[in-house]
C-alpha positions as CSV (number, residue, x, y, z in Angstrom):
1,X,0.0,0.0,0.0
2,X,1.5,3.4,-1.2
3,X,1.2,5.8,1.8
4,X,1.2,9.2,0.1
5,X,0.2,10.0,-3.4
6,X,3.4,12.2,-4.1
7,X,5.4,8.4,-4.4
8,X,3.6,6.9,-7.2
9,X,5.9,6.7,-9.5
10,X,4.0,7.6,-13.7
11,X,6.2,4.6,-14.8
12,X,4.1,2.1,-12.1
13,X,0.7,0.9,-12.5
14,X,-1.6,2.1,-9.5
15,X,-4.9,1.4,-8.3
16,X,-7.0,4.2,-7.4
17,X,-10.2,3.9,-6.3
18,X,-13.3,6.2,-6.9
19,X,-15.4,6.8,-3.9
20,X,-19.0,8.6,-5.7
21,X,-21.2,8.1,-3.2
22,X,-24.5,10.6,-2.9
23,X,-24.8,10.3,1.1
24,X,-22.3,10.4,3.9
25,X,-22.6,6.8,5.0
26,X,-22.1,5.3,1.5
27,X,-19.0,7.7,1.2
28,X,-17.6,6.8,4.8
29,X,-18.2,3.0,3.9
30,X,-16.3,3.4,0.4
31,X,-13.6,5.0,2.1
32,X,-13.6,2.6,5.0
33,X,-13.3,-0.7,1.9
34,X,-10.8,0.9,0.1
35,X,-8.6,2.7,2.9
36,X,-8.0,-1.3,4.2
37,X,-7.8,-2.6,1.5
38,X,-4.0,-3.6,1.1
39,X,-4.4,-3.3,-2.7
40,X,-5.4,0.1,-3.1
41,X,-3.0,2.5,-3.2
42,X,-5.3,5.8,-3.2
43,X,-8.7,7.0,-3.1
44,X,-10.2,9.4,-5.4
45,X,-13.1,11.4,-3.4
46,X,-15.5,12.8,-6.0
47,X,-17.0,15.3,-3.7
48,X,-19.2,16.6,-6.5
49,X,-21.8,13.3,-6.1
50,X,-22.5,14.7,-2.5
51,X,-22.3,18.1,-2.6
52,X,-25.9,19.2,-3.0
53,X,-27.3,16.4,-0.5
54,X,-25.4,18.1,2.5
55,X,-24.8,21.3,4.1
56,X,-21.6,22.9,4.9
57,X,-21.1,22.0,8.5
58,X,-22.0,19.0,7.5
59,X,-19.4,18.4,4.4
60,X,-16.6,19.8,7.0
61,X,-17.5,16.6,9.5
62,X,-17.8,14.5,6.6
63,X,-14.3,15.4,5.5
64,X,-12.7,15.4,8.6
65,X,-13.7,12.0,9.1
66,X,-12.7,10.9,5.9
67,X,-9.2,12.1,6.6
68,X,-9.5,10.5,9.6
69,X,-10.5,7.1,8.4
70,X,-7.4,7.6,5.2
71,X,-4.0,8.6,5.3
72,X,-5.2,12.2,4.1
73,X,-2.0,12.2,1.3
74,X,-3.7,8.7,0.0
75,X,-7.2,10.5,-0.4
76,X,-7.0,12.6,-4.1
77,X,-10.0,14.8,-3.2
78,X,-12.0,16.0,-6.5
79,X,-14.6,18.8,-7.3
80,X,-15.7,18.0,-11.1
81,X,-17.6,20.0,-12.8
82,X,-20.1,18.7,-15.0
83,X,-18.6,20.4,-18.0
84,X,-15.6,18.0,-17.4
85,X,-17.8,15.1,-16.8
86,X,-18.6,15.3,-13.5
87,X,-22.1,15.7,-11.2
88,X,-22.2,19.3,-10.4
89,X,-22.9,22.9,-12.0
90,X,-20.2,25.2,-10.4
91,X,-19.6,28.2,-10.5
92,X,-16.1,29.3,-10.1
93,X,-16.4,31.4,-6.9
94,X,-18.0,28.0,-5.3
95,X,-15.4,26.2,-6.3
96,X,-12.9,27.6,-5.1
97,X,-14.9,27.9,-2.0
98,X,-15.5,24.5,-1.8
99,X,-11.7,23.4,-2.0
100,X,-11.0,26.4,0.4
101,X,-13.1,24.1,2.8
102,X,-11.6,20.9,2.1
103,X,-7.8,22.4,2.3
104,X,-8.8,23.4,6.2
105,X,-10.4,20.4,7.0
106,X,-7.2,18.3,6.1
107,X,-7.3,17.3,2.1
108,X,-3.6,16.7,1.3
109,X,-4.2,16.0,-2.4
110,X,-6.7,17.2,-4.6
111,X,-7.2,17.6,-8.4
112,X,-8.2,20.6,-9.7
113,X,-9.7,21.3,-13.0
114,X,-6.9,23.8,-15.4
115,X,-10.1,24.9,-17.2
116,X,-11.8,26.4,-14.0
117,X,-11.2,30.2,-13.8
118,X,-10.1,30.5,-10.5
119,X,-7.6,27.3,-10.6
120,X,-4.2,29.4,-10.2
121,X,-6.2,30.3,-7.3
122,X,-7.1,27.0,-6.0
123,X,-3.6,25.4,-7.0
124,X,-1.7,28.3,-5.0
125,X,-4.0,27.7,-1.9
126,X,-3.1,24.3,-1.9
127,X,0.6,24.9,-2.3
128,X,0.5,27.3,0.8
129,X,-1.0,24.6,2.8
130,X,1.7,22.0,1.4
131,X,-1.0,19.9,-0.5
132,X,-0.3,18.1,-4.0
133,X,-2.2,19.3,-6.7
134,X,-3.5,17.2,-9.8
135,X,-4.1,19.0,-12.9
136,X,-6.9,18.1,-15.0
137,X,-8.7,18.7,-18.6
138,X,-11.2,16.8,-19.8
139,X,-11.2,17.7,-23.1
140,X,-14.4,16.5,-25.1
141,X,-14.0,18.4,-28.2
142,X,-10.7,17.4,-29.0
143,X,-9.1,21.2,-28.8
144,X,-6.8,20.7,-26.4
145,X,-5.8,23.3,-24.0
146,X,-2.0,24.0,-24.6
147,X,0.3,23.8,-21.8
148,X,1.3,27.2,-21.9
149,X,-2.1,28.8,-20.3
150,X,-2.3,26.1,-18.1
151,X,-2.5,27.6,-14.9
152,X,0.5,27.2,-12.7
């Protein structure tokens, strides 16, 4: 089992798991099977199923506890946006709101989508609180977003 996410090396094979569950208790039991699971080596949180079932307070206890239950570095926390294939409408203040959150309540990894207009926002907050960053693009029209305006 690979205990942070920074050591996986693009050269070996991982296996991540997607946890996107629509209420706490599915999410905290996904976590739970994966996180002792000897064969997984991270967990990919897509917050975006859950979002609009819970309140804030409540996605901060959520969170903690996921943290809690996984080595936070082994837990890639994700905000998708449905334009990049994911469950939720965003807007970009929310989103950066949203990973604000998840920072404070201990998310040492999270992947944040280059097409989002706040993400040299959201990828600088995460470097001040020493988190990894995963850069994204989905690109479905097959107009791919060159590397140099990728935020940085």
């Amino acid at each position: 089992m690979t205990p942070d996410l920074s050591r996986l090396l693009p050269t070996q094979p991982a296996i991540i798991v997607p946890v996107a569950a629509a209420t706490p208790a599915d999410v905290l039991d996904q976590v739970r099977a994966a996180a002792t699971s000897p064969d997984v080596d991270a967990i990919e949180w897509r917050v975006d199923y859950l979002i609009d079932a819970v309140s804030l307070a409540d996605l901060r206890r959520l969170s903690r506890q996921i943290y809690a239950e996984a080595t936070p570095s082994r837990v890639l926390t994700t905000v998708r946006s449905a334009s990049e294939g994911g469950a939720l409408e965003i807007r970009p203040a929310r989103y950066l709101d949203l990973y604000d959150t998840l920072l404070r309540c201990g998310a040492r990894s999270i992947d944040v989508e280059l097409s989002q207009p706040l993400a040299g926002e959201v990828i600088t907050r995460a470097h001040e609180m020493g988190a990894l960053v995963v850069g994204s693009i989905h690109d479905w029209t097959g107009h791919s977003i060159p590397p140099s305006s990728w935020p940085r």
